[in-house]
N, C-alpha and C positions, 0 to 999 in steps of 0.2 A: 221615150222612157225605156230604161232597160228592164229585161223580165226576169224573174231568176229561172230555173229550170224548173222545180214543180209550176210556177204560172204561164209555161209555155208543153208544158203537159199536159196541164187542165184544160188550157183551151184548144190543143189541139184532140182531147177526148170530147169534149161539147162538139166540136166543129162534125167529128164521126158518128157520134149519137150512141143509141144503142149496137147497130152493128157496123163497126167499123171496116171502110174497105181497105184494101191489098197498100192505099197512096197512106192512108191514115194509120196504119202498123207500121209501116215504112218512115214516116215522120215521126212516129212517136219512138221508136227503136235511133233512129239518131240522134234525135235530141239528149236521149239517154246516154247514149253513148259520148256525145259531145260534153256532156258536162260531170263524164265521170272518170275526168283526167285525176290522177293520186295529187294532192297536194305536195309540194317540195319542202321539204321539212329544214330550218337551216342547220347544218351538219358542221359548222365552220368551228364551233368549240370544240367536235369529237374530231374532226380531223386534226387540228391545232395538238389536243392532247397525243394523238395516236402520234405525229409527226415528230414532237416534244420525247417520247417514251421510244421510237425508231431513234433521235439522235443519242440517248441514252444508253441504250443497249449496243451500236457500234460501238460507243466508245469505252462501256466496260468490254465488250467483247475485242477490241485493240489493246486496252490494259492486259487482260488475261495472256491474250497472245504472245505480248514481249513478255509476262513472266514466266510462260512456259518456254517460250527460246530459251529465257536469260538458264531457267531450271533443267532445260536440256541437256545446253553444251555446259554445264559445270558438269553433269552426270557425265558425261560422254569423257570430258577430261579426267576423269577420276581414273581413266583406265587407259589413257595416250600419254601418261602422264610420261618425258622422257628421263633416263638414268641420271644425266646433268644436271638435270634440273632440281633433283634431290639434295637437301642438304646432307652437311656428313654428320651431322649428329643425324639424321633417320639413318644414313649409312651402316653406321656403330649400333643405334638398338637394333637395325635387322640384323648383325652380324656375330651379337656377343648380348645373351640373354644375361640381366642381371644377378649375381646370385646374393641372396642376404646372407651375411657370415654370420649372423645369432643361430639359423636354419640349418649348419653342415650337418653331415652324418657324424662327426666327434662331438658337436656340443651336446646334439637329441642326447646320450650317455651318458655325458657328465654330471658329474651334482653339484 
């Protein structure tokens, strides 16, 4: 029959008596110790989730990455931007500010 650990305690204290010798501390200390392995707790949900929330976070963390490329190189363009490549109407407003003719210096005087 098998024993559990307190009933292989008990009896190894009856077998020592009142003063246990050097063999009988020595048996009693390992059987303690043999049966005071931590239980294995099963962890397969919290790994499952932890692994689930790791493929998550790559992949918003890939999402973010092409959008800051993408938010990069337009910023970067903004300013390579070459002469050709401008239409000629930006041409014409950089070249010749509009003026409003309701606005001249002769109409402000007029009544």
């Amino acid at each position: 029959m098998k024993k559990t650990k307190e009933e292989l305690l008990e009896a190894v204290r009856t077998h020592g008596g009142d003063t246990p010798d050097d063999f009988t501390i020595s048996m009693l200390e390992d059987i303690a110790d043999s049966f005071d392995v931590p239980e294995v707790e099963d962890k397969t949900a919290e790994v499952e989730a932890l692994t689930k929330a790791n493929a998550d976070l790559t992949a918003a963390q890939a999402s973010l990455q092409e959008a800051y490329d993408a938010l990069k190189k337009s910023y970067a363009d903004r300013f390579t931007l070459k002469e050709e490549e401008k239409t000629e109407e930006d041409k014409k407003e950089e070249a010749e500010p509009e003026v409003d003719e309701e606005d001249t210096f002769d109409s402000i005087f007029e009544d």
